[in-house]
N, C-alpha and C positions, 0 to 999 in steps of 0.2 A: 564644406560649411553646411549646416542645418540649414536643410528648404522648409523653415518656421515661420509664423505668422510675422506680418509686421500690424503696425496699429496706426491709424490716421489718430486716435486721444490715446488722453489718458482714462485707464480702466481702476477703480480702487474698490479694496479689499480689506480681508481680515488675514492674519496670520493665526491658522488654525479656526475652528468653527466657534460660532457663537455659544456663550454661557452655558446656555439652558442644554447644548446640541452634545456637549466637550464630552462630558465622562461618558454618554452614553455613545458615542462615536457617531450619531444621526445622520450621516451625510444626507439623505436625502432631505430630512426636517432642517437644517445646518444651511444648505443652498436653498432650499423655499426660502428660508430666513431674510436669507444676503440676498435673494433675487427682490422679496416684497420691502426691501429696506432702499432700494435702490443703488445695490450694490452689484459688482461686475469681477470680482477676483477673490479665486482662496490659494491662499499658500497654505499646502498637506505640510502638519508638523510631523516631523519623523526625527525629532530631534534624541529623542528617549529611545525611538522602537520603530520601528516599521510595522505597523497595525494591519495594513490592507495583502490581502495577497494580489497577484497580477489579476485574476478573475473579478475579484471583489471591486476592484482601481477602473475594470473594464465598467462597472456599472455605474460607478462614481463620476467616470468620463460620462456617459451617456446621459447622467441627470446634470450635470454642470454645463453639455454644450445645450440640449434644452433649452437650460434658462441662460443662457449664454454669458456664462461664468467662467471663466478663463483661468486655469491651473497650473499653480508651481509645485514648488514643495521645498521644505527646509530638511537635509542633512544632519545628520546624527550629529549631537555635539562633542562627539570621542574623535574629535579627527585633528592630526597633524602631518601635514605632509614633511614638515622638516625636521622630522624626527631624527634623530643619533642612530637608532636602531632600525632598521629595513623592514624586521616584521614587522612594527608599527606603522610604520609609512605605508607598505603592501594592506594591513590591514582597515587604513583610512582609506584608503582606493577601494578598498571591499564595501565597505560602510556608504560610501558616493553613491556607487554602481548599483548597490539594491537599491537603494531611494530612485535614482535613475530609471529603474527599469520599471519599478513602481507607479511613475511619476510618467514613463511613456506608454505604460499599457491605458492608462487614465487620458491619454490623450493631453499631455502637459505638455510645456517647453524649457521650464527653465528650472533647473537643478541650482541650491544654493547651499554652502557651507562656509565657517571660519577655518581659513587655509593653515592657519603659523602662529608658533610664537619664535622669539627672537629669541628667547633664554640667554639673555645675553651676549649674545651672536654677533660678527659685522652681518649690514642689511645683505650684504650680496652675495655673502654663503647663502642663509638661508632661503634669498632670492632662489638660487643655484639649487637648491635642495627642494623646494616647492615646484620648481619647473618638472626636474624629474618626476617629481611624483604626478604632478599631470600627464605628462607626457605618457606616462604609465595608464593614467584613465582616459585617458583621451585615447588611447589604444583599446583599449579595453573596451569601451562602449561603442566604437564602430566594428569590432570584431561581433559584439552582439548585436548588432542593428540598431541599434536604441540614438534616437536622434533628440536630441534637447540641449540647449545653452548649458555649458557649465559656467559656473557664476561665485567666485568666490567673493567674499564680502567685503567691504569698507570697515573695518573693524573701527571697537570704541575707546581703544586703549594703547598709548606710544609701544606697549610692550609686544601688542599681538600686530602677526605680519599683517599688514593690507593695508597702505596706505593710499592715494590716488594715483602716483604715479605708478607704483607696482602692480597695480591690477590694470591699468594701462598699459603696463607693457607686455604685463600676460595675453591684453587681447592684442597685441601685434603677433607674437611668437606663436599662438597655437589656433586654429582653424576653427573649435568653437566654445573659445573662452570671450566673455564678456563679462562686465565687471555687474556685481549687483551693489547700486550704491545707496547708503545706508546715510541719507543725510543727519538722522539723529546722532549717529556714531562719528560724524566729521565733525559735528560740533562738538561732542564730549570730547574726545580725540585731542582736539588743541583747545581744550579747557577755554570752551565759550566762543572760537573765533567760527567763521563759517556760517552769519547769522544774519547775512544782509545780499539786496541785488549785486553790490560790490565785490564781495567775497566771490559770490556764487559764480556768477559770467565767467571770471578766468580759466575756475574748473571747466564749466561746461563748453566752453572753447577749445582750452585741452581735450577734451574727450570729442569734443565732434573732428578736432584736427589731426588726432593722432592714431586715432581705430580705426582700420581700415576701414575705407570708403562702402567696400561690398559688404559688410555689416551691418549696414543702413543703422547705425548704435543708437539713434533719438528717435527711430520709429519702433526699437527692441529695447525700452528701458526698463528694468526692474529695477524698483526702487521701494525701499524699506523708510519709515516713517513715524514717528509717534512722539509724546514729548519726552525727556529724558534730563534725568540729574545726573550728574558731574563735580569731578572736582580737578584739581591741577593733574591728577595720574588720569584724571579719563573719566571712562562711564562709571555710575554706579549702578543706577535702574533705570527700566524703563516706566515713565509715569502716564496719566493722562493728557490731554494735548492743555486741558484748562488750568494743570499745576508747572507748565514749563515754562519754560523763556526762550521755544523756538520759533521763530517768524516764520512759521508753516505757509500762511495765508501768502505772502509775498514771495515764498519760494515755491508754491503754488503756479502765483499768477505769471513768474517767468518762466516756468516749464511751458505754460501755455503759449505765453507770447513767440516763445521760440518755436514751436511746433510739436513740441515734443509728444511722443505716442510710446505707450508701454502699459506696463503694472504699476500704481501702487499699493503696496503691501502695509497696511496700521499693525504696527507690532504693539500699540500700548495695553496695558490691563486688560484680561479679557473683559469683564465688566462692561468695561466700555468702548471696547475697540470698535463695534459698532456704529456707538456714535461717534465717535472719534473719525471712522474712516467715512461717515456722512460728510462731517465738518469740509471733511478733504473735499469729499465729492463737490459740498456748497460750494467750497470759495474754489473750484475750477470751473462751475458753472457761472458762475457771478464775475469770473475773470473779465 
């Protein structure tokens, strides 16, 4: 298991850098940003490309522990581990492992990607076919030394793998899988449900009762966030937090009251994920 940080709070962020910071790639102007905004996390988007080389990641670490900005990174969006085809599968393991090594030369901890789709699958093939392909990176990146969460995601749609239970049991079965959970995407997911104290507690019960214990999982949470439209199939976008209908503020205040400690990650508009991920920051102080 990764000897990785844990967190007595919550830490919140942007996914990828700020507006002004994006096309020019600014990391150092990008973390001034997030540090003088009162902000404490960036998820590296590598979703397109992998931009930094190891050297360049090393200097991106050194300005982020600075301002004491704490480092993910999101996974190329070309991955399926339950691929029909093996070079694919092998090739999404390739696609991980650079963001991985990228993301540990930066002094990161948690590696995030969308694992599966179902392609009309039963769940427990492509259960079966997901594992493997972990199993595969999870090899892979201790052969290279490279230590950080792998964290497949809470997807937004019945169709794509990742729902709570299965990312639950990926973190029983492999040594440093944790699940990175995408409350926007629970709600799109089941078209609107997932949007109160009630809903929420039973998940977060499962997840403190079922992840092993030495995972310490609610002082390592990675957690994705923003507001988001939907329809009966699932996600559509991701919006700002002031055009949704997710009770961010009250799933806020129960992360807190639980104890909870991790990341989170504002995935809305870059525009405004800024303020968006204040809003966060607000109502967990005001909890």
């Amino acid at each position: 298991m990764p000897q990785l940080p844990v967190f007595d709070r919550l830490c919140f962020g942007t996914a990828g850098l700020p507006a002004e910071d994006a096309e020019a790639r600014d990391y150092t102007g990008g973390l001034t940003r997030l540090h003088a905004a009162g902000l404490s996390a960036l998820e590296l988007e590598f979703v397109q490309e992998i931009h930094l080389t190891p050297s360049q990641a090393e200097v991106v670490g050194r300005t982020a522990a600075k301002l004491g900005i704490h480092l993910s990174a999101h996974a190329s969006y070309y991955v399926n581990l339950a691929s029909a085809e093996r070079p694919k599968v092998h090739a999404s393991v390739t696609r991980i492992v650079k963001a991985a090594r990228v993301l540990h030369a930066a002094g990161g901890h948690s590696v995030v990607f969308h694992a599966a789709f179902y392609q009309g699958r039963r769940k427990e093939e492509v259960y079966s076919q997901v594992a493997r392909g972990l199993a595969e990176l999870e090899q892979t990146l201790a052969q290279a030394g490279v230590q950080v969460w792998i964290r497949p995601e809470l997807t937004g749609k019945p169709t794509q793998f990742g729902d709570p239970a299965e990312l639950i049991r990926l973190s029983q079965e492999f040594a440093t899988v944790l699940p990175c959970l995408d409350f926007s995407h629970l709600h799109a997911r089941f078209a609107g449900r997932y949007n109160s104290v009630a809903e929420w507690e039973p998940l977060l019960d499962q997840l403190e009762a079922e992840v092993p214990r030495e995972k310490q999982v609610f002082k390592r949470l990675h957690i994705h966030l923003s507001g988001i439209d939907y329809s009966a199939k699932g996600e559509r976008k991701h919006l700002p937090l002031a055009e949704s209908d997710l009770a961010y503020r009250e799933l806020i205040q129960l992360l807190k009251r639980r104890g909870a400690g991790g990341i989170v990650v504002c995935e809305g508009p870059r525009p405004v994920a800024v303020s968006d991920a204040q809003a966060m920051q607000a109502a967990y102080d005001s909890a």
